[in-house]
Phi, psi and omega in degrees: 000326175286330184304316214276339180270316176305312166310283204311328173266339150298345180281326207260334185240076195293308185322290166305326151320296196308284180315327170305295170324303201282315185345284177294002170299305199271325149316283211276002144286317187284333160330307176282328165314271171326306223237335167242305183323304190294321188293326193296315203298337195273330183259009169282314242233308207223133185283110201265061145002127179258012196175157201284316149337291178286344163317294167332299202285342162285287182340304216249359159317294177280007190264322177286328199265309182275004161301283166322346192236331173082356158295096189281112140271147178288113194277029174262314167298332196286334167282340186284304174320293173311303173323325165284309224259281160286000188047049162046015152306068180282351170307340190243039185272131170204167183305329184294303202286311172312307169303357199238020153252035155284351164290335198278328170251347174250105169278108181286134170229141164261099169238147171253130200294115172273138181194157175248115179245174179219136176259187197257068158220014139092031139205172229256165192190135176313112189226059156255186213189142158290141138223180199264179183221144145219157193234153181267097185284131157006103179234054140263327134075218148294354157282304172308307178309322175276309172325311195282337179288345209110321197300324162225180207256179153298328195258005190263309189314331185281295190318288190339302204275359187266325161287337175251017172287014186195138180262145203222156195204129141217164193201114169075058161076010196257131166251129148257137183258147187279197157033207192113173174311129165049015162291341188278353190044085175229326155135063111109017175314312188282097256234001179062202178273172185191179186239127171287119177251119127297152189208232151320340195244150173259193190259135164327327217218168182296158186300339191253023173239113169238334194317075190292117170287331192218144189239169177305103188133174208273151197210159150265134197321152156303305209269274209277033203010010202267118185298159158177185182287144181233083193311020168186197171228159186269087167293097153316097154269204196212140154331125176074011177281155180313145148247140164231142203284112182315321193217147157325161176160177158253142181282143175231001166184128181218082175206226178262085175343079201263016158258033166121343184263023168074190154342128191205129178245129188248131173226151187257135171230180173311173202356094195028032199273124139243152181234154188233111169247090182259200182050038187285145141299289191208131155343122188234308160236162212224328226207165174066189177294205185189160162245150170310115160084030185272166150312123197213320193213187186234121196312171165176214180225020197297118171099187170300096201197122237235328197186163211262144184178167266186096168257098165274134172235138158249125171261112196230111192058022180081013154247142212253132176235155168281102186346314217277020176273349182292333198218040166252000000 
């Protein structure tokens, strides 16, 4: 009898009927929001800890592999992994086991340093001497590699790569995300951090420095306030960080740029591809072929340049396409 009083006076008040509806409509949106939508996106998205301890055991992994390598990994892939791997059971997680995916990101080569010595009657003698080199592979990769170990499955590869699509800090087991649109407070010139997916091309720079200060495309100039295409995009580095040849190819110039860009290495690729690395400290190779990720130059503030950063450029056939189409 009340439902039945209750019907009847919405029939009678349509108005009120309506404002009653959309409510509930909109509680059992947010209702779906909070209790299933937000939790899925977070466990697609972000490798889930039940506490700043299991975070640690990446954290202090990948802190243990560049101690040794002088190689910064990003210990968030290294979680991503696991994260797949365990079904985010991080209870069977420890610092040994996030170190003990360092062959999967770190490539050892054993080279030999050619030298010459002179003894003390003034004459010369073969003193050359091996050491290791290490390199940061790719990571697909290191993907690949675990599919061929076993460790994950091929259709396992998407999850992985679905967890390092957002840069993420945590502090006291709480996760937050980092970068995104206009984070850098610039008045939205900057694209913030992203998590770089290799794919053909590798990333110019070490894998955990993304910060694009200036993204690809027309902008006004710093210096000369003059609007134009701004033909590549702006890694923010620290002085002397690795730079790296994105695709195999030959350097076809490795000097001084006088139309602002400083120091500069041009490597020529396959089907009309060039990539451009200006604003150099210093030269690491000058000359010859070059492989995806060798070492080729040291980051800097050389030319026309506001702050020290990476101006990677790309070109096909001599028209500049925007570099980040590569690593989306």
């Amino acid at each position: 009898m009340l439902k039945l009083k209750l019907i009847l006076s919405m029939l009678d008040n349509p108005e009120k009927f309506l404002k009653i509806f959309l409510i509930a409509i909109a509680v059992l949106a947010l209702f779906i929001n909070l209790f299933i939508v937000t939790p899925t996106m977070f466990w697609k998205h972000v490798p889930m800890g039940k506490s700043q301890a299991e975070y640690d055991y990446y954290l202090k992994g990948a802190e243990q592999i560049q101690e040794e390598t002088g190689i910064a990994v990003n210990w968030q892939y290294i979680m991503a992994i696991d994260a797949v791997i365990l079904d985010h059971n991080f209870r069977k997680a420890s610092q040994e086991r996030a170190y003990s995916y360092k062959p999967y990101f770190i490539r050892e080569e054993i080279i030999t340093v050619e030298k010459t010595c002179t003894n003390d009657k003034g004459e010369e003698y073969d003193c050359s001497y091996t050491e290791t080199v290490y390199h940061l592979r790719p990571f697909d990769e290191t993907l690949q590699m675990l599919v061929d170990d076993r460790h994950i499955k091929p259709d396992q590869i998407q999850d992985v790569m679905d967890k390092v699509q957002y840069v993420i800090e945590v502090t006291d087991g709480k996760v937050k995300f980092v970068g995104g649109p206009d984070e850098d407070g610039e008045s939205g010139d900057g694209i913030g951090e992203f998590q770089p997916v290799t794919g053909t091309m590798g990333w110019p720079t070490e894998n955990h420095i993304t910060r694009i200060t200036s993204p690809f495309g027309w902008r006004t100039h710093p210096i000369t306030g003059v609007k134009k295409l701004h033909r590549g995009m702006d890694i923010g580095t620290p002085m002397n960080t690795n730079v790296y040849a994105a695709l195999d190819g030959e350097i076809t110039k490795a000097g001084w740029d006088s139309s602002g860009g400083g120091n500069t290495v041009i490597i020529r690729h396959a089907d009309g591809m060039v990539t451009k690395y200006m604003h150099l400290n210093s030269f690491v190779i000058r000359s010859g072929s070059v492989k995806a990720g060798q070492l080729i130059a040291k980051s800097g503030n050389t030319g026309g340049s506001t702050g020290p950063h990476l101006h990677f450029g790309v070109e096909i056939n001599g028209e500049p396409v925007d570099p980040m189409m590569y690593y989306r």
